[in-house]
C-alpha positions in Angstrom: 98.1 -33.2 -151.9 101.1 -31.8 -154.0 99.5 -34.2 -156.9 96.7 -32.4 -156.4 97.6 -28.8 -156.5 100.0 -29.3 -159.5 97.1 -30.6 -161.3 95.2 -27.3 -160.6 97.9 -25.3 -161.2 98.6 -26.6 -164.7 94.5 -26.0 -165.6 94.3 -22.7 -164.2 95.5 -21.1 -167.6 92.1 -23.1 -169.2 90.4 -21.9 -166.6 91.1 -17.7 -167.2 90.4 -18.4 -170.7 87.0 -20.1 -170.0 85.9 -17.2 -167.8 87.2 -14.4 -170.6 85.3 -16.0 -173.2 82.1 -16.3 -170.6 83.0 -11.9 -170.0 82.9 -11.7 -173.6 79.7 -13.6 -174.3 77.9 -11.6 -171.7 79.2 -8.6 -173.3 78.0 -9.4 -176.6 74.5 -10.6 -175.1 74.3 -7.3 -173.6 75.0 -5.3 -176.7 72.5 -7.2 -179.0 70.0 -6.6 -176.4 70.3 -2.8 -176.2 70.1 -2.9 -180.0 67.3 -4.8 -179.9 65.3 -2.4 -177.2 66.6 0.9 -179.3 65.0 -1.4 -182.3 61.7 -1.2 -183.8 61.3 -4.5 -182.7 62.2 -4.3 -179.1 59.0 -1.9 -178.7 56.8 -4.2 -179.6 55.8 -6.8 -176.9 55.4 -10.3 -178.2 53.4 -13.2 -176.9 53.5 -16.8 -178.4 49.9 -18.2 -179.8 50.0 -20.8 -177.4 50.8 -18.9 -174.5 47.5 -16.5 -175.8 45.2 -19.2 -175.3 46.5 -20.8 -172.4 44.5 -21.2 -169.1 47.5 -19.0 -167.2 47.3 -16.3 -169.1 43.2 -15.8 -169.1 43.6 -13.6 -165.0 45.8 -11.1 -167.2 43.2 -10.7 -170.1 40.2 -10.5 -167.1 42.0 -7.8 -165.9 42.4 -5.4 -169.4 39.9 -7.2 -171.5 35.9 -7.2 -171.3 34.2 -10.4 -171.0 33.5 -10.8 -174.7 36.8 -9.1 -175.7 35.8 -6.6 -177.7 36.6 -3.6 -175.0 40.4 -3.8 -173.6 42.0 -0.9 -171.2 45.3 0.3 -171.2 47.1 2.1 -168.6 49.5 4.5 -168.7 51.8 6.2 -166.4 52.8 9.8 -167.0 56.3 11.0 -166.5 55.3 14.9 -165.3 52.6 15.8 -162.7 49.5 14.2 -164.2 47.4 17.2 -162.5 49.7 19.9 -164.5 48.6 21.8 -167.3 51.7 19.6 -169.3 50.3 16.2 -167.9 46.4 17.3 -169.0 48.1 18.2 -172.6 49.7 15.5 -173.1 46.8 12.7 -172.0 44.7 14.5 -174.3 47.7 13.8 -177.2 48.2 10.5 -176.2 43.9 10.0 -177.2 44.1 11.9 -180.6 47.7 9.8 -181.3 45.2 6.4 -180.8 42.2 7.8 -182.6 44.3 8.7 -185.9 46.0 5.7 -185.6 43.0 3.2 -185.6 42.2 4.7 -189.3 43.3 2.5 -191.6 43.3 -0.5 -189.8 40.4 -3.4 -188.4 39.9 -1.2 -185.6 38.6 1.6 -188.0 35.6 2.9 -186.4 36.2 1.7 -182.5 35.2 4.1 -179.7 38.4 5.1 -178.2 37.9 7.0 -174.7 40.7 8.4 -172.7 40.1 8.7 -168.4 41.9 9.8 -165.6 42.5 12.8 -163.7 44.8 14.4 -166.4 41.7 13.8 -169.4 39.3 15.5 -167.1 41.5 18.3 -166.1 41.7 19.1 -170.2 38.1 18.1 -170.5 36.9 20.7 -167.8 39.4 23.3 -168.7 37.8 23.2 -172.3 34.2 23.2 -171.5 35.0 26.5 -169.2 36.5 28.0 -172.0 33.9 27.8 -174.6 31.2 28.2 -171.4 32.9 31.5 -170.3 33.5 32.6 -174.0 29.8 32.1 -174.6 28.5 33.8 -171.0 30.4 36.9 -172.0 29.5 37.6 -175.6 25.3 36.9 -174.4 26.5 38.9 -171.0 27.4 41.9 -172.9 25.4 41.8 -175.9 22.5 41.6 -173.5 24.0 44.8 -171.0 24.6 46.7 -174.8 20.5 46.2 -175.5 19.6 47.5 -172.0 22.6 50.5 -172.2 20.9 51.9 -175.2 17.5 52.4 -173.1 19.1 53.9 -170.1 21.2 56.2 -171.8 19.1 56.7 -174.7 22.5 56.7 -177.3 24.3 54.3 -179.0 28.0 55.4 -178.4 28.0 55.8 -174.9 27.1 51.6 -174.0 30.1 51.1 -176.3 32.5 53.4 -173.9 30.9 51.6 -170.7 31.4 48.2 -172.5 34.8 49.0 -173.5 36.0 50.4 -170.4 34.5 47.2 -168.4 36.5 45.0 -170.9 39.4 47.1 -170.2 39.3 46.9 -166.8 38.9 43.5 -166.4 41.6 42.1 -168.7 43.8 44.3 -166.6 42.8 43.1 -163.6 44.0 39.7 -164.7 46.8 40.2 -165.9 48.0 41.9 -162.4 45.9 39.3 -160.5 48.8 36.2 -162.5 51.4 38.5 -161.4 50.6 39.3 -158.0 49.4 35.0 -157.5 52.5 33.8 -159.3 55.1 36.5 -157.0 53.6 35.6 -154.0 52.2 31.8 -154.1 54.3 30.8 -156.3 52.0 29.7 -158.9 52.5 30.5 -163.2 48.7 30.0 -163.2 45.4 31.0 -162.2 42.9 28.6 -161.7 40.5 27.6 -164.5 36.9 29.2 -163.1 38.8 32.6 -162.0 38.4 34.4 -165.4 34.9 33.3 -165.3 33.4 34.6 -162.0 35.9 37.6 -161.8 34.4 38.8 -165.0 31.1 38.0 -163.8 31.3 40.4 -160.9 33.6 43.1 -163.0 31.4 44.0 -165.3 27.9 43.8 -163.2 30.0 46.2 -160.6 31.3 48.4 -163.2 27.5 48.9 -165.2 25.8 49.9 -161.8 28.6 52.2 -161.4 28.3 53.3 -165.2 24.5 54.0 -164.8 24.6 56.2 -161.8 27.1 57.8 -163.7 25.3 58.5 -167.0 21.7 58.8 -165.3 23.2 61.9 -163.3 24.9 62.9 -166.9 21.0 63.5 -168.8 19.7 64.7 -165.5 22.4 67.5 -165.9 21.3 67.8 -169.5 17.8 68.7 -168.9 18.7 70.9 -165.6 21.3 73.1 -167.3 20.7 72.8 -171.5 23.7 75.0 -171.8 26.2 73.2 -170.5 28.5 71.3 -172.8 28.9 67.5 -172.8 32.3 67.5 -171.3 30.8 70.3 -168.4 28.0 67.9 -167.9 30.1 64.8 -167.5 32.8 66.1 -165.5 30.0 67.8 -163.1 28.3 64.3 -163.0 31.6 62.2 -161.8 32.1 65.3 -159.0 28.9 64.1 -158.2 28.5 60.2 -158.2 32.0 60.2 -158.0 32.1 60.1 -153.6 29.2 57.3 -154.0 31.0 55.1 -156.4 34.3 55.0 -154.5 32.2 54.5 -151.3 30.7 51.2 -152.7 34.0 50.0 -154.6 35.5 50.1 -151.1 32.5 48.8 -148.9 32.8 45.7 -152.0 36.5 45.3 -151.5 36.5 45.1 -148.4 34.0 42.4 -148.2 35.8 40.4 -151.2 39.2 41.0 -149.7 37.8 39.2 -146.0 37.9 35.9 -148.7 41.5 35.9 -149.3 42.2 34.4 -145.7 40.2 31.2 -146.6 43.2 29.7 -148.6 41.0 28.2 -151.1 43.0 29.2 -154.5 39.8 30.4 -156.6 37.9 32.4 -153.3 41.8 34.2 -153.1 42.5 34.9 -157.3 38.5 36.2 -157.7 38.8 38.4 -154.3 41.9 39.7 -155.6 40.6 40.3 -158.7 37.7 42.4 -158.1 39.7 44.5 -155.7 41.9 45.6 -158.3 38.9 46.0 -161.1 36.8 47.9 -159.1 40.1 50.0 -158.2 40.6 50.3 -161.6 36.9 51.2 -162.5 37.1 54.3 -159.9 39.6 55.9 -162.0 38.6 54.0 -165.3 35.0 55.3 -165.8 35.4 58.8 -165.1 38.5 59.6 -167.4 37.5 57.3 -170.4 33.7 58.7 -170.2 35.1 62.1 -170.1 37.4 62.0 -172.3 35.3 59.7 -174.9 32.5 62.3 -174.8 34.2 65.1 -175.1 35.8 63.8 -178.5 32.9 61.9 -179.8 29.8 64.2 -179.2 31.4 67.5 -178.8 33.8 66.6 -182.0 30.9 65.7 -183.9 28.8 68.8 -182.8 31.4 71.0 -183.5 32.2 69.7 -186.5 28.4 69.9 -187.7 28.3 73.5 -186.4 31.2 74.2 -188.6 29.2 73.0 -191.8 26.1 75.2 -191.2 28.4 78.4 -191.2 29.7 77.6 -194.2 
């Protein structure tokens, strides 16, 4: 026994250096291979020829690969929310990165198609953009054309038109900050610009045509009267109906913000506020648009048959 454990006394020097020289053979191993994965090599992902068209590796190409391998999937895992407006960016990044980088190469000319909840999200969110952009220029291009008739002038559509507009950008703007203060979200949803300007501006022309149709009806009752005397006697007038039916309307588009669906909530709210704005809106912009416009313009005329 004392044999023994002189024997393994005398090797246990060999034996430190045999484990320092393993410590530094790992460390070296681990440095080359942190090179290698910061490399350009360590992003590619190699497989051997053989190991290609072995029998084991076939289940993995069934599973990314068409039957006649010509089609192949790829998936890929997001780091952010991939229902965010960042994650919906970025998919749709990742697809024009691929196409552009096909170019050039023996995939020139491949479909490439990107899926998934964060491509749709993009996908949609486009479509409603150009869809809403084209439903507004044909919505009041179209209101313009009939203006014209009712109020028999060419000016006065343009003040209803512009007033709407101004009303409903308004609207949403106070709509984002009121959602964002007190649900907490930076943005509305995608189809809330689209149906609150739907109802906006088909509130705010009824409202405009009562106004002007009581404003030539004033005309033709008292001829005297000046176009600022007429207007401001036909909002005294219309003025108690309007506000009756923007709150009768608000009040029935407010009863949707208890449902808790996001859209019903931002479009209720938004209508509220642009039909609040539209009460005092319409009156004071029509006013004071007439009165510089027609009575400017008469005035002015006036003043070059004296001279």
């Amino acid at each position: 026994l004392a044999n023994g454990a002189g024997q393994i006394a005398s090797n246990n020097p060999k034996i430190t250096a045999g484990i320092d020289k393993v410590n530094s053979g790992l460390g070296a191993g681990q440095e080359y291979l942190t090179g290698l994965a910061d490399s350009a090599a360590g992003k590619t992902f190699y497989i051997p020829a053989n190991m290609i068209h072995s029998s084991s590796f076939k289940p993995a190409l069934d599973n990314y690969m068409s039957s006649d391998l010509k089609s192949t999937k790829i998936i890929i895992i997001l780091k952010m929310n991939p229902a965010s407006t960042e994650g919906a960016k970025k998919a749709h990044e990742i697809s024009n990165m691929v196409k552009k980088s096909v170019k050039g190469t023996s995939l020139a000319g491949s479909t490439v198609a990107m899926g998934g909840q964060s491509e749709k999200i993009y996908d949609t969110q486009e479509t409603a953009s150009s869809d809403f952009l084209r439903t507004a220029i044909i919505m009041l291009v179209g209101i313009g054309i009939a203006l014209i008739f009712v109020t028999r002038s060419v000016l006065q559509p343009m003040f209803i038109l512009g007033t709407l507009v101004i009303a409903y950008l308004t609207s949403l703007s106070i709509n984002q900050w009121i959602v964002k203060a007190v649900l907490g979200r930076s943005l509305l949803a995608w189809n809330t610009p689209f149906f609150s300007f739907i109802m906006i501006v088909a509130l705010g022309v009824d409202y405009s045509i009562f106004l002007m149709m009581r404003y030539r009806e004033l005309g033709e009752v008292n001829p005297g009267w000046s176009t600022s005397q007429r207007m401001l006697e036909a909002c005294d007038i219309i003025g108690t109906v309007v506000i009756s039916a923007a709150i009768i309307l608000g009040g029935t588009f407010a009863a949707l913000i208890p449902s808790g669906v996001p859209t019903l909530i931002e479009v209720a709210l938004c209508v509220d506020i642009g039909l609040l704005l539209l009460v005092f809106l319409l009156p004071i912009n029509m006013s004071a648009a007439m009165k510089i416009t027609y009575e400017g313009l008469g005035r002015k005329k006036n003043k070059e048959e004296a001279k």
